[in-house]
C-alpha positions, 0 to 999 in steps of 0.5 A, spaced: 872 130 573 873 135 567 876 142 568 872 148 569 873 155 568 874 157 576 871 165 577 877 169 582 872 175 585 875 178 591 881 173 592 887 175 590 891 170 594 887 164 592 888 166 584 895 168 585 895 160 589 890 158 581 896 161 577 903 158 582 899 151 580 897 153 573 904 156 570 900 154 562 893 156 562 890 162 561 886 167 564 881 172 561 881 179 565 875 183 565 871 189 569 866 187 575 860 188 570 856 183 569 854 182 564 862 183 562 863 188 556 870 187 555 875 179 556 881 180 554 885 174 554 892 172 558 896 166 559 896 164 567 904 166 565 903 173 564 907 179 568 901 183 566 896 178 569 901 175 574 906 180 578 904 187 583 907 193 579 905 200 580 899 200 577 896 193 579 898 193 587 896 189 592 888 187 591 888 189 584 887 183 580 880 181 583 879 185 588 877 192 586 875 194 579 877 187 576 875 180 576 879 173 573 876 168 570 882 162 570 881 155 566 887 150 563 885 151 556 882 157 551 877 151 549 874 152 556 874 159 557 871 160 550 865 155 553 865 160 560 865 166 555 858 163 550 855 163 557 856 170 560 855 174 555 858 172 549 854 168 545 859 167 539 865 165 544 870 170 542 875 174 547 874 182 546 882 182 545 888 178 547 895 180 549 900 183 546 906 181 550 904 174 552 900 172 545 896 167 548 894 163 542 
């Protein structure tokens, strides 16, 4: 089977279990509009994406303004990305801290 993209909507438990198992793939982080107008990317490893802080509290990464959208590789995030909303495949932006590509 090939991997896919998986979508984290509500589900801060399930995407923090997807991260635990997944230490080196990349995750893009959006708002919940649909189409998404902003994707920015991340590796799974990223304290900006992966840990509660002051500003990201419990429920903060999927379950009230955000959604993710995790996969192992950039290749298939750039896929899920050409289907939902971004034709020409590219990120809105990447992070500085962790650099994932």
């Amino acid at each position: 089977m090939r991997p896919q993209a998986v979508v984290f909507d509500s589900d801060d438990n399930a995407y923090q279990n997807w991260l635990a198992n997944h230490s080196d793939g990349f995750v893009l982080t959006m708002l919940r509009s649909r189409p998404p107008d902003k994707m920015y990317l991340h590796r799974a490893s990223c304290y900006k994406i992966s840990s509660y802080n002051r500003m990201a509290r419990r429920g903060g990464f999927t379950e009230r303004a955000y959604i993710k959208v995790c996969a192992p590789t950039v290749e298939i995030l750039r896929g899920w990305v050409r289907m939902n909303g971004r034709p020409n495949g590219t990120f809105s932006g990447e992070c500085s801290a962790c650099r994932p590509t």
